[in-house]
C-alpha positions as CSV (number, residue, x, y, z in Angstrom):
1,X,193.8,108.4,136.1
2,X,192.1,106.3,139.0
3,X,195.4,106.4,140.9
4,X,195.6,110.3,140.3
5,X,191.6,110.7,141.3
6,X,192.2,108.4,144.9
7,X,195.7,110.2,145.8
8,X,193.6,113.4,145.6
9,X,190.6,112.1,147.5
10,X,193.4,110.9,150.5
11,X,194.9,114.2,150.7
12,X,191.5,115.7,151.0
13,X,190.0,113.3,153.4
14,X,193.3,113.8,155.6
15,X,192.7,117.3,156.1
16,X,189.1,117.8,156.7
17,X,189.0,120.4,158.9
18,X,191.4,122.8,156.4
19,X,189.3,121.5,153.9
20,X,185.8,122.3,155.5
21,X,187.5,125.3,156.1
22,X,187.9,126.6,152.6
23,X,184.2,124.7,151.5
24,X,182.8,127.1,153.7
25,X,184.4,130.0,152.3
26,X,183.3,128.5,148.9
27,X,180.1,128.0,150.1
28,X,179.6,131.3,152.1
29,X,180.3,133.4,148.5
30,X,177.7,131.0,146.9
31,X,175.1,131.8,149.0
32,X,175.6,135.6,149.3
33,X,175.7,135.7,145.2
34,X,172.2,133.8,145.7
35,X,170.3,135.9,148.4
36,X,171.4,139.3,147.4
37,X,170.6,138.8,143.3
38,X,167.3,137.7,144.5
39,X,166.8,140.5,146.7
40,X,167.7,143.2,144.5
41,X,166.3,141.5,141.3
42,X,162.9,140.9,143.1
43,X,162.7,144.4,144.0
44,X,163.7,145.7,140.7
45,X,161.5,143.3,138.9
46,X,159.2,144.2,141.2
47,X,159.3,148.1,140.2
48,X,159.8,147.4,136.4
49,X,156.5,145.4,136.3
50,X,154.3,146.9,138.0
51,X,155.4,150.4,135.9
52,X,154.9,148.9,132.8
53,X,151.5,147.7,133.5
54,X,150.3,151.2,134.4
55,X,152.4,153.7,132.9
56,X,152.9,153.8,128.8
57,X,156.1,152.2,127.2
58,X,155.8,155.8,124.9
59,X,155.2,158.8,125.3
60,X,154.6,161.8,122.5
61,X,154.3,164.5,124.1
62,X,152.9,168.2,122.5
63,X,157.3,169.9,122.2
64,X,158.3,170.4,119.1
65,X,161.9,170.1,118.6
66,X,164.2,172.1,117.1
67,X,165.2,175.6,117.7
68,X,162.3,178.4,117.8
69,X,163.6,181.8,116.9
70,X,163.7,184.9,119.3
71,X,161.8,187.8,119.7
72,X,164.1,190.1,117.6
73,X,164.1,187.6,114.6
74,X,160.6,187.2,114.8
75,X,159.4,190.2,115.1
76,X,161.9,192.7,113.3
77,X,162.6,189.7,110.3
78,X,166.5,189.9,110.6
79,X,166.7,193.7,110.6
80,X,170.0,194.3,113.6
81,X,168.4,196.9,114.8
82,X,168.9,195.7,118.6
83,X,171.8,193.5,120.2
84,X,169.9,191.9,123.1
85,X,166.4,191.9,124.0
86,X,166.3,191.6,128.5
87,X,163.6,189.5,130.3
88,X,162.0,188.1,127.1
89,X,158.8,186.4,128.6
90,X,158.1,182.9,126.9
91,X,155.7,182.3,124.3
92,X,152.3,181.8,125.7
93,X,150.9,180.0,122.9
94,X,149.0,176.8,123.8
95,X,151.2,173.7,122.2
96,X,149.2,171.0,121.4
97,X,150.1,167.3,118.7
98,X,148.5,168.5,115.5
99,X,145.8,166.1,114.2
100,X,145.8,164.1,117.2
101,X,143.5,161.3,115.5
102,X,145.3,160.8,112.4
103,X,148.4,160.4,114.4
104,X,147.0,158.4,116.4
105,X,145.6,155.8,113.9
106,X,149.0,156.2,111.9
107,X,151.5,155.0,115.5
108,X,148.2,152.5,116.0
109,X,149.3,150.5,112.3
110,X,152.9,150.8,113.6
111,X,154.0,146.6,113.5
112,X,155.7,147.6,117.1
113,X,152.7,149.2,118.8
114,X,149.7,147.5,120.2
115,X,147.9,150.4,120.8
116,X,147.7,154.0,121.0
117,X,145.8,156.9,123.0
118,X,145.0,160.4,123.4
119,X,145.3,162.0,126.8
120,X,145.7,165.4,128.1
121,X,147.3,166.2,131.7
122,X,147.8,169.1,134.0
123,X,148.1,169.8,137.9
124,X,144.7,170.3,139.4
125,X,142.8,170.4,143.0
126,X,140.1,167.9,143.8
127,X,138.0,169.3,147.2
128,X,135.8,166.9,148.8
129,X,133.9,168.8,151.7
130,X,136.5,170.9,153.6
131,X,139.6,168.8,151.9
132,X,141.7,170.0,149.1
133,X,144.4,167.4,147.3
134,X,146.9,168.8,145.0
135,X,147.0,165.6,142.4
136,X,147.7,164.7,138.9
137,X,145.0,164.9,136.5
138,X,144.9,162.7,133.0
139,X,142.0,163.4,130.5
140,X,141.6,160.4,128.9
141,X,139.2,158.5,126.1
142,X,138.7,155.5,128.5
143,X,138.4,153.0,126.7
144,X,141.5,153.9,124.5
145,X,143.0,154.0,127.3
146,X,142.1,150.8,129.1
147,X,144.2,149.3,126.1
148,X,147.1,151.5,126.5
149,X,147.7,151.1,130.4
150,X,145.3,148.7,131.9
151,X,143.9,150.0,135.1
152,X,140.6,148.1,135.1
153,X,141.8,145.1,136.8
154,X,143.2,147.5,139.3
155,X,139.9,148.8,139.9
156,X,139.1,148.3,143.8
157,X,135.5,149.8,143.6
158,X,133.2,151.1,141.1
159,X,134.1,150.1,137.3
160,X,136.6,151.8,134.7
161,X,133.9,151.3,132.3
162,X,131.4,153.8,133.9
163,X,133.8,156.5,133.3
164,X,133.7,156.6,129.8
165,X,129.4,157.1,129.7
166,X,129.8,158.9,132.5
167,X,131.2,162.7,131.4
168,X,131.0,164.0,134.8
169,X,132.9,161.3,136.1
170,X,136.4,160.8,137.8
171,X,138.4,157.9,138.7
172,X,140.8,157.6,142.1
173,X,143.6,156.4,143.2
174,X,143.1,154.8,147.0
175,X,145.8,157.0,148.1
176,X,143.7,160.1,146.6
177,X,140.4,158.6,147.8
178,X,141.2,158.0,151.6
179,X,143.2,161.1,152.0
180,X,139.9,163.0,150.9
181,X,137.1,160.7,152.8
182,X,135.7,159.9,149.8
183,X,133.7,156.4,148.3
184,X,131.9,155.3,144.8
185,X,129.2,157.7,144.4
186,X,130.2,160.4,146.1
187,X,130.8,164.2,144.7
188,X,134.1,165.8,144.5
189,X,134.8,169.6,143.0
190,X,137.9,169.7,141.1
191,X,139.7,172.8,139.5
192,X,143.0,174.5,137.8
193,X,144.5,177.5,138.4
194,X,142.9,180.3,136.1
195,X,140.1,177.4,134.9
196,X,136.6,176.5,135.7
197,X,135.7,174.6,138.4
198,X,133.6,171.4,137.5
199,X,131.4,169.6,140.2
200,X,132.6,165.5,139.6
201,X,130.7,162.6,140.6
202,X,133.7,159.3,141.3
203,X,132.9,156.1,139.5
204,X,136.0,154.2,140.1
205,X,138.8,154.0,143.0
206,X,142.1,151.9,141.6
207,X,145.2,150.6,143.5
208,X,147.7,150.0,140.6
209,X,150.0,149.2,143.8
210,X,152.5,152.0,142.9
211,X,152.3,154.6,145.2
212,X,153.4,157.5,143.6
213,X,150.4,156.9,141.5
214,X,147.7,155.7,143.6
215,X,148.5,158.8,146.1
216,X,148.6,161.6,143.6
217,X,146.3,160.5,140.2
218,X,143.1,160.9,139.2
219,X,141.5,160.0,135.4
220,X,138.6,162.6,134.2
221,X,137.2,162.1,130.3
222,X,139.4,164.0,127.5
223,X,136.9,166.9,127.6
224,X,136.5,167.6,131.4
225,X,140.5,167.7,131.3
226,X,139.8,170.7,128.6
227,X,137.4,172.4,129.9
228,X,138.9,172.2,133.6
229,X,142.5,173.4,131.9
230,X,140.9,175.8,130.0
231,X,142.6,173.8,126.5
232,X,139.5,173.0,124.2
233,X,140.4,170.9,121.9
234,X,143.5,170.2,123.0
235,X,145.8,167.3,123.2
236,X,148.5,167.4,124.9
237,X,150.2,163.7,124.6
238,X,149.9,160.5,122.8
239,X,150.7,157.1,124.9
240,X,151.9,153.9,123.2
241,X,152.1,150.2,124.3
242,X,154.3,148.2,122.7
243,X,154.1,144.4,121.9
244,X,157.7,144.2,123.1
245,X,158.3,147.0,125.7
246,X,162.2,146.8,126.0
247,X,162.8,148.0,121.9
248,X,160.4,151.4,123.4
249,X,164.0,153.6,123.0
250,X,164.6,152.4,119.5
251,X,161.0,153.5,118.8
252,X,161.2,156.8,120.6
253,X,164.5,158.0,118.5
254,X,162.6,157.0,115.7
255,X,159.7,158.5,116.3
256,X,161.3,161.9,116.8
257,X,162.6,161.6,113.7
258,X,159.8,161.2,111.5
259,X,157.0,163.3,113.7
260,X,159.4,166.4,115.1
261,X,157.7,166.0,118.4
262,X,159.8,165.2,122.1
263,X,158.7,161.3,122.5
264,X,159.9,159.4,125.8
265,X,160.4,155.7,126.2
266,X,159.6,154.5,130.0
267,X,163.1,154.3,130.4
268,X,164.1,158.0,129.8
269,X,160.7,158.7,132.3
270,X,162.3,156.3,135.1
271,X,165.9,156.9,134.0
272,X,166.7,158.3,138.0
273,X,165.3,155.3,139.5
274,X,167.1,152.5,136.9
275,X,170.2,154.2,137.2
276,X,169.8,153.4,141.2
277,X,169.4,150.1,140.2
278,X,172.3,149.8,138.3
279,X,174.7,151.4,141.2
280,X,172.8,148.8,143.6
281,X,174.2,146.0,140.9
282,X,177.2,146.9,140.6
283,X,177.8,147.2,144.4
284,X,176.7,144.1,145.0
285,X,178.5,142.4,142.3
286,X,181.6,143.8,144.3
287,X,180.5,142.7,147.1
288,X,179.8,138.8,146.0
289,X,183.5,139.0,144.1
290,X,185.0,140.0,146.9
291,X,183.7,137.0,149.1
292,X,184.1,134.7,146.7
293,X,188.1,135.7,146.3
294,X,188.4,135.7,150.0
295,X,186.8,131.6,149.4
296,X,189.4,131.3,146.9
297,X,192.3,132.2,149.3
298,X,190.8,129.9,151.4
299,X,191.3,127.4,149.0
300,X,194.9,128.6,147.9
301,X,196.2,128.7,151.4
302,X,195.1,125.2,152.2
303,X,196.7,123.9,148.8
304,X,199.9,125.8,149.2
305,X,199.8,124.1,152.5
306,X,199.6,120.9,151.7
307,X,202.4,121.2,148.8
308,X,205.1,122.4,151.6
309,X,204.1,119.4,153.5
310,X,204.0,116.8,151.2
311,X,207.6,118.0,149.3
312,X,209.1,114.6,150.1
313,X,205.8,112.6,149.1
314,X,205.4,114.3,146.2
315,X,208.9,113.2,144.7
316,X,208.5,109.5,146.2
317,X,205.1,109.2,143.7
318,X,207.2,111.4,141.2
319,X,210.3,108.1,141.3
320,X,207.5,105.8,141.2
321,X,206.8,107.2,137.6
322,X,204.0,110.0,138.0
323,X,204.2,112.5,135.6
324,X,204.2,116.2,136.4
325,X,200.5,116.3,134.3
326,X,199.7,113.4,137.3
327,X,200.9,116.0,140.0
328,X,199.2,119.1,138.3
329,X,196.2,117.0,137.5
330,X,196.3,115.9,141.6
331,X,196.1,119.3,143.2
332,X,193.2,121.0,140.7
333,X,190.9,118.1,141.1
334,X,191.1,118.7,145.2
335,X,190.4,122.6,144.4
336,X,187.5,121.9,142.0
337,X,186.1,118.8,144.7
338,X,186.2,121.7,147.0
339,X,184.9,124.2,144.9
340,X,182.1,122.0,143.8
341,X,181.4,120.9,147.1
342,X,181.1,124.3,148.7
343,X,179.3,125.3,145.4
344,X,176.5,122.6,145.9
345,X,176.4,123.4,149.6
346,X,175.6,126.9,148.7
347,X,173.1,126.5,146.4
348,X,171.1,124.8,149.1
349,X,171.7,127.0,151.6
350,X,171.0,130.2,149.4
351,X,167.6,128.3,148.0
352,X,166.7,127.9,151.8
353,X,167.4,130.9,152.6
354,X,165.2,132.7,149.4
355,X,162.0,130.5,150.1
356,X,162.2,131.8,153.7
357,X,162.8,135.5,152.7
358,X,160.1,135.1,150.1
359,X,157.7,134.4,153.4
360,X,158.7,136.9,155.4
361,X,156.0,139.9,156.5
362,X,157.7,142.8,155.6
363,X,154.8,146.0,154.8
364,X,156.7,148.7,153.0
365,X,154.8,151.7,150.2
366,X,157.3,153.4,149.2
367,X,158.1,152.8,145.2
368,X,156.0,149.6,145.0
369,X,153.5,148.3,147.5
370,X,154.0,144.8,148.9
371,X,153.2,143.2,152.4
372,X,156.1,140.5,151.4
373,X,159.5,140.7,151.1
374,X,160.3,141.0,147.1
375,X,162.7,137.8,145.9
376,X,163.4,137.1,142.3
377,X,163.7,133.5,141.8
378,X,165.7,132.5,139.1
379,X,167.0,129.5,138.4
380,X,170.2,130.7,136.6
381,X,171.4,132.1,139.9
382,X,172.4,128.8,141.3
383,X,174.4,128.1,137.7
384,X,176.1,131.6,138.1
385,X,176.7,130.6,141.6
386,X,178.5,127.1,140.8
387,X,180.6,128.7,138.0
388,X,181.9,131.2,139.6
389,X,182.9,128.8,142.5
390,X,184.5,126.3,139.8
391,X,186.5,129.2,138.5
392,X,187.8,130.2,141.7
393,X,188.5,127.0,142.8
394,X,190.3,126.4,139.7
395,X,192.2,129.8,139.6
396,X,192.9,129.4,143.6
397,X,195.0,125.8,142.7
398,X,196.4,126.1,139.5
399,X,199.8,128.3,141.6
400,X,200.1,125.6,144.2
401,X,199.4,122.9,141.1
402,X,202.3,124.6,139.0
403,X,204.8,124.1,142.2
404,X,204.1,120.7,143.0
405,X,204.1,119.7,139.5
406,X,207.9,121.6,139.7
407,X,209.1,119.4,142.3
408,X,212.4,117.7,141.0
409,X,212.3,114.5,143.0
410,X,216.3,114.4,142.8
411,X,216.8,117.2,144.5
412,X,214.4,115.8,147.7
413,X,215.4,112.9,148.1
414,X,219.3,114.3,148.6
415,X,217.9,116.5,151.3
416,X,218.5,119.6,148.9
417,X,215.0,120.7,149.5
């Protein structure tokens, strides 16, 4: 075996450029693999975070499922006296979760959830001065609420807690806030279309760091909500946290099950923007395959090379009493030297490269706000990096392996080959 492992080194060393050659194409898939998982995964861990932490990991909402009948069935009970009944207008009966508090405390002793809240929500306007905002507005019991989605430690200005002894009292986004000039203390008027207007008085402004929400929501108490929407009594969702968010879909088809009402995990809510994320994977897993073939070619080339050239040497060491194992053995331990080596090397590139990234200034708000650029560093990266390059390295000389190991040493030494 020592022979084997220094007639392998020899070859190696002869050829160093061919050989640097095909490390670098090794090490050039490596790296890529590296940067562009911790790219995408920083961003996407990035988004998946910062949503959990605001946004529920359940959601009941106030539909019923299954089918409701028609106008004809409901009205004429089954009698065919009409075929079809044209531009039936839809019920306007205000849908609401029955016994919202017993629910509630029933989802609440649920061994999955950690807590549970009431909220109602509807499209309102918030006028500050000569400023209108169209925004989202979410009646909620604060303090239920501050378990179920935790935007007190968001809170910029003003205190969460205010809101809930405060009746009259609203809670910003920044986004909202700076788009209508206003600070803690000030009055804003906010109203819904056919409902009463109701003069506000803010108590909190919050940057959960996710745009879309800190530029469009706004958090009044449950009965503001219902007297600005016109609902009394009304609510129109119930919002779960979960000790464990990721086993929210289980729960959800469960849930539907037992209470009859439409209830959304957060991945069904963000289902456009994961399944983005799982296109951006699987492009770039292409990608990072394809380079790392092409540093596998590099390798097989070189190898293939080296087997044409060495013909006549290989059949000397083959009279001398090598094996054909000894010969197969020689030519994958110089593609997994090479595959190692340009593994190593790209593991400490791509590390170098990731730290820098992780420094640059890059300001961006659109799904997540950051004034960094967003890298995920994780340590398995550099193992998936240095297995993949064993297995190409491996898979790149076993062909050239096979044919040297084929040689018959006869047949060279005659001057047949």
């Amino acid at each position: 075996m020592r022979l084997v492992i220094f007639i392998a080194l020899r070859q190696l060393w002869e050829r160093k450029l061919l050989n640097g050659i095909a490390l670098g194409g090794v090490a050039l898939g490596v790296l890529v693999l590296i940067a562009m998982n911790a790219v995408m995964q920083g961003f996407q861990q990035k988004f998946k975070g910062e949503i959990l932490k605001v946004s529920p990991h359940v959601t009941l909402y106030d539909k019923e499922l299954g089918s409701q009948k028609g106008l004809l069935e409901t009205a004429l009970d089954g009698q065919r006296v009409a075929k079809f009944v044209h531009h039936e207008q839809p019920s306007d009966r205000v849908t609401r979760v029955k016994r919202p508090r017993d629910l509630r405390r029933a989802l609440q002793q649920m061994p999955q959830v950690e807590a549970a809240c009431t909220s109602l929500t509807g499209q309102a306007i918030v006028s500050a001065g000569t400023v209108d905002l169209g925004v989202d507005m979410r009646g909620v019991v604060p303090l239920e609420q501050e378990a179920c989605t935790p935007l007190g430690r968001y809170v910029q200005s003003g205190s969460w807690r205010t809101l809930a002894i405060t009746p009259d009292g609203i809670a910003m986004g920044s986004g909202v806030a700076e788009k209508l000039g206003v600070r803690v203390g000030d009055q804003a008027r906010i109203v819904a279309p056919g409902g009463v207007p109701q003069n506000l008085k803010v108590v909190a402004i919050y940057e959960a760091g996710v745009p879309p929400i800190d530029k469009t929501r706004v958090y009044v108490n449950l009965t503001t909500a219902q007297a600005v929407l016109r609902r009394a009594d009304v609510v129109g969702r119930i919002e779960l946290r979960l000790w464990n968010p990721f086993e929210s879909q289980k729960l959800a088809m469960r849930l539907e099950r037992i209470t009859g009402y439409d209830v959304e995990s957060w991945q069904e809510a963000n289902a456009n923007f994961l399944a983005l994320f799982d296109m951006q994977n699987m492009i770039i897993n292409m990608v990072i395959a394809a380079i790392l073939v092409v540093g596998g070619f590099g390798i097989l080339a070189v190898q293939i090379m080296i087997v044409l050239q060495k013909t006549r040497d290989i059949a000397i060491l083959r009279s001398v009493g090598l094996r054909r194992r000894d010969i197969l053995l020689i030519f994958l331990i110089q593609g997994v030297i090479v595959a190692l080596l340009g593994a190593l090397l790209g593991d400490l590139c791509g590390w170098r490269l990731v730290e820098f990234l992780g420094t640059l200034k890059v300001k961006t708000e659109a799904l997540v706000k950051t004034s960094t650029f967003l890298v995920y560093k994780d340590p398995m990266f550099y193992l998936y990096g240095t297995v993949f390059a064993l297995v190409t390295g491996i898979s790149a000389s076993l062909l050239p392996a096979v044919r040297a190991s084929r040689v018959e040493p006869v047949d060279v030494l005659r001057g047949q080959i």
